[in-house]
Backbone as CSV, one residue per row, in Angstrom:
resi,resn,N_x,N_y,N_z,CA_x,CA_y,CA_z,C_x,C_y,C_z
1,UNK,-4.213,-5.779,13.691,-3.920,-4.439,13.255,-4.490,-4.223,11.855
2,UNK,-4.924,-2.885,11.407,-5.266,-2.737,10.236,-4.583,-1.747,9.284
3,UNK,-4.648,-1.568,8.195,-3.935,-0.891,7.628,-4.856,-0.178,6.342
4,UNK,-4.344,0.279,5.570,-5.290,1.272,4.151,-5.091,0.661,3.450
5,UNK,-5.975,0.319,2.430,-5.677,-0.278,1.382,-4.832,0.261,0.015
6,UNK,-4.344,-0.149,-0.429,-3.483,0.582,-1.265,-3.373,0.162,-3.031
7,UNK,-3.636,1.422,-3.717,-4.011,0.179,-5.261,-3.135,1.176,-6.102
8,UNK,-1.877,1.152,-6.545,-1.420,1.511,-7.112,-0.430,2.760,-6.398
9,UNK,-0.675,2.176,-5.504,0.428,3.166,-4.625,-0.501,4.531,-3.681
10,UNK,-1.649,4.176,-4.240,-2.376,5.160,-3.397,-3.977,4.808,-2.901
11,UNK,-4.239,5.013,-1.511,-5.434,4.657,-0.708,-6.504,4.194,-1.186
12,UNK,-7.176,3.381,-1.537,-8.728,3.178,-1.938,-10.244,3.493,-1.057
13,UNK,-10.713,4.055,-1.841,-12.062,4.288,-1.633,-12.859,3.617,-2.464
14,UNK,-14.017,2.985,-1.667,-15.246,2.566,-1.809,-16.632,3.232,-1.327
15,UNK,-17.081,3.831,-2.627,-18.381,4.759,-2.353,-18.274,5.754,-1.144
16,UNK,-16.759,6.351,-1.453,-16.233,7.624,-0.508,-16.036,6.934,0.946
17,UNK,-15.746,5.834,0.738,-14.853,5.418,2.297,-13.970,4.808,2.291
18,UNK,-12.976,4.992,2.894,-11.511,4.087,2.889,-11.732,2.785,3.113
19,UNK,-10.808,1.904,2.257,-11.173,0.826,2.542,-9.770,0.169,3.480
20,UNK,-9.901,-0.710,4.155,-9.117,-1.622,5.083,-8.539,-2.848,4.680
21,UNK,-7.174,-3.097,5.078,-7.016,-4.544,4.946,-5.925,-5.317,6.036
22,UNK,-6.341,-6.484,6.272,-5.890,-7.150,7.635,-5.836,-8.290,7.005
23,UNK,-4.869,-9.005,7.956,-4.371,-10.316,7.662,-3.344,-10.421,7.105
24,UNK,-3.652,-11.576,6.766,-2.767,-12.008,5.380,-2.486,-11.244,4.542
25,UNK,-3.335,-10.090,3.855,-3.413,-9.285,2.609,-2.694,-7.828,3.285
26,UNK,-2.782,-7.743,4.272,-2.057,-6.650,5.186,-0.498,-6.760,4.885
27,UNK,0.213,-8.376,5.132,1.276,-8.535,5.435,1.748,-8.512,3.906
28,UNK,0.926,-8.794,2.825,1.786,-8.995,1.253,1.607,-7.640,1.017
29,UNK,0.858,-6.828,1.325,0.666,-5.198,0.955,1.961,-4.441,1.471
30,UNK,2.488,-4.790,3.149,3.596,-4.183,3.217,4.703,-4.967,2.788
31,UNK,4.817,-6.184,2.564,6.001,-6.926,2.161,6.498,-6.175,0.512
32,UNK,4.928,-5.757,-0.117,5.530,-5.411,-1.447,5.746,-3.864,-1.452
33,UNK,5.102,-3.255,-0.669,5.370,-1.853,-0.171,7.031,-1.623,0.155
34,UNK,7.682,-2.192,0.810,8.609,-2.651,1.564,9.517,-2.995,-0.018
35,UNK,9.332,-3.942,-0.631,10.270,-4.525,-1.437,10.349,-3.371,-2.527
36,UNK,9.165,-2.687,-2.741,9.440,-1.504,-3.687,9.983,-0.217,-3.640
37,UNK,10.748,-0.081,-2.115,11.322,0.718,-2.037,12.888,0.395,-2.431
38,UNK,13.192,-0.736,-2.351,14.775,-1.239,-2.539,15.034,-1.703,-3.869
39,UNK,13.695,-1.374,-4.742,13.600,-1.416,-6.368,14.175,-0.210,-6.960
40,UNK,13.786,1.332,-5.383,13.759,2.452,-6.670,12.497,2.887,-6.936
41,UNK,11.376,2.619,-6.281,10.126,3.039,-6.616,9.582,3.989,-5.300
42,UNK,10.465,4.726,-4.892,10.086,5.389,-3.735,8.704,6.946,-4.707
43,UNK,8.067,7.758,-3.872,7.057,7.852,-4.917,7.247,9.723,-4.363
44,UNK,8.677,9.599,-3.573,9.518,10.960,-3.389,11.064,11.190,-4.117
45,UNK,10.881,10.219,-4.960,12.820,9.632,-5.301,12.002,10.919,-7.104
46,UNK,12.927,11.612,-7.221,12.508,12.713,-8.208,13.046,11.955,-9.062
47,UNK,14.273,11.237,-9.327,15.088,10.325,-10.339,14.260,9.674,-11.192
Protein backbone atom coordinates (compact mmCIF):
# COMPACT_ATOMS: atom_id res chain seq x y z
CA UNK A 1 0.00 0.00 0.00
CA UNK A 2 1.11 3.51 -0.49
CA UNK A 3 0.57 6.53 1.11
CA UNK A 4 1.62 10.69 0.64
CA UNK A 5 4.35 11.78 1.91
CA UNK A 6 4.07 14.10 4.58
CA UNK A 7 6.73 16.87 5.85
CA UNK A 8 5.51 18.86 8.39
CA UNK A 9 2.13 17.90 8.46
CA UNK A 10 1.52 18.58 4.93
CA UNK A 11 1.96 16.56 1.38
CA UNK A 12 5.27 16.85 -0.49
CA UNK A 13 6.02 17.70 -3.83
CA UNK A 14 8.88 17.03 -5.95
CA UNK A 15 9.24 19.20 -9.12
CA UNK A 16 5.22 19.48 -8.93
CA UNK A 17 4.55 15.80 -8.16
CA UNK A 18 3.48 14.13 -5.10
CA UNK A 19 5.72 12.21 -3.63
CA UNK A 20 5.02 8.49 -2.10
CA UNK A 21 6.04 6.46 0.69
CA UNK A 22 5.83 2.62 1.41
CA UNK A 23 7.22 0.36 3.71
CA UNK A 24 8.79 0.79 6.54
CA UNK A 25 8.72 4.71 6.23
CA UNK A 26 4.87 4.38 5.53
CA UNK A 27 4.36 2.61 8.89
CA UNK A 28 6.65 5.38 11.15
CA UNK A 29 4.77 8.21 9.10
CA UNK A 30 1.41 6.88 10.39
CA UNK A 31 2.64 5.62 13.75
CA UNK A 32 3.76 9.36 14.31
CA UNK A 33 0.73 10.76 12.53
CA UNK A 34 -1.27 8.60 14.88
CA UNK A 35 0.78 9.44 18.10
CA UNK A 36 0.33 13.19 17.32
CA UNK A 37 -3.01 13.22 17.58
CA UNK A 38 -3.13 11.95 21.37
CA UNK A 39 -0.39 14.82 21.94
CA UNK A 40 -2.95 17.57 20.97
CA UNK A 41 -1.57 18.29 17.64
CA UNK A 42 -4.68 17.69 15.71
CA UNK A 43 -4.23 20.50 12.79
CA UNK A 44 -8.39 21.15 13.31
CA UNK A 45 -8.12 21.36 17.33
CA UNK A 46 -8.52 25.58 17.25
CA UNK A 47 -7.05 25.34 21.08
Amino acid sequence: MIDFRLTDGKISFADGLVQYVDGAERVRQQIEFRLSLFRGEWFLDGD
